[in-house]
C-alpha positions in Angstrom: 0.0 0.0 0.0 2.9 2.5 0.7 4.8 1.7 -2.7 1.5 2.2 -3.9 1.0 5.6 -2.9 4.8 6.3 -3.4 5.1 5.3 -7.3 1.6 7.1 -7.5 3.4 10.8 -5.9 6.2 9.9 -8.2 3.9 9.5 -11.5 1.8 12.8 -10.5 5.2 14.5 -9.4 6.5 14.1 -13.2 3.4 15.0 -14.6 3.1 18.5 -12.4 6.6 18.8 -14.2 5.8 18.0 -17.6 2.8 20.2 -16.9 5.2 23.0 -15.6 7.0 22.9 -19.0 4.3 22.9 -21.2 2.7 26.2 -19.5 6.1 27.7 -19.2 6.6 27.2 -23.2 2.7 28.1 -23.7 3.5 31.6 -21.9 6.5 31.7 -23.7 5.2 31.6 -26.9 2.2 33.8 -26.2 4.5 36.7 -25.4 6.4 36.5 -28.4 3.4 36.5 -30.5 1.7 39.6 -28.5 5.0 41.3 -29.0 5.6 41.0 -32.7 1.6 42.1 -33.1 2.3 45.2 -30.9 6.0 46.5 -31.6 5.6 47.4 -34.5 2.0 49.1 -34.3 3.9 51.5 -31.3 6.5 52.0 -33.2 4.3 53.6 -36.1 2.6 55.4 -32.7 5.7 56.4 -31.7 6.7 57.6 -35.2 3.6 59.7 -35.6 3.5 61.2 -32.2 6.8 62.6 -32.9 6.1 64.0 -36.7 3.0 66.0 -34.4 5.5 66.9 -31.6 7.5 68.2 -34.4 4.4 70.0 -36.3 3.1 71.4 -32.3 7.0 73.0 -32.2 6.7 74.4 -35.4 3.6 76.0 -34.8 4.8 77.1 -31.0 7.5 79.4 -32.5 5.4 80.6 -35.4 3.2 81.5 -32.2 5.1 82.5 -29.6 2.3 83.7 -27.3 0.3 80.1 -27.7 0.1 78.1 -24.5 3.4 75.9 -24.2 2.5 73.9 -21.6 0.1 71.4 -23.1 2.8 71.6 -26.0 5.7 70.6 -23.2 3.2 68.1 -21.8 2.9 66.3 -25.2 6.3 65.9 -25.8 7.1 64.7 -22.6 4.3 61.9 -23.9 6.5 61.6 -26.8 9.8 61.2 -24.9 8.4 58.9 -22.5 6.7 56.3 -25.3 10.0 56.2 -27.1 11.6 55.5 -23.6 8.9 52.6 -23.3 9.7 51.2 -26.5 13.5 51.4 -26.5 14.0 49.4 -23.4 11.0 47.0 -24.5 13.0 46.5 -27.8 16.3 45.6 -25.8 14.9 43.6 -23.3 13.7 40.6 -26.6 17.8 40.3 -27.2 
């Protein structure tokens, strides 16, 4: 009755295991598939929010009396995306 109940902990021990592995590759390749769908769909973000930071700095020193702090505030945005995505980038080596 003991080897019984040992060989059984053994068998479900190895399947927990094998279990283990499968989820581990499962989340695995689940990540790797949400981040090649949503690189490069921020990256085009990124890309635009920068051509408007560029058009809102352009139009700040056309207009020098316009209010610059929503303008600062948007490209902090900017700064702070391309942050995001630069270290998301170099973390897949």
């Amino acid at each position: 009755m003991h080897r019984d109940l040992s060989n059984d902990i053994d068998r479900l021990t190895t399947q927990l295991a094998d279990l283990r592995a499968a989820l581990a590759k499962q989340a695995s390749a689940s990540a790797d598939d949400a981040s090649s769908y949503i690189m490069p769909r921020a990256r085009q973000a990124v890309r635009q929010l920068r051509h408007e930071g560029y058009q809102l700095s352009n139009t700040a020193r056309q207009n020098p009396g316009a209010t610059t702090g929503a303008i600062v505030g948007a490209l902090a945005l900017i700064a702070g995306f391309a942050f995001l995505l630069s270290k998301g980038g170099s973390d897949r080596g």
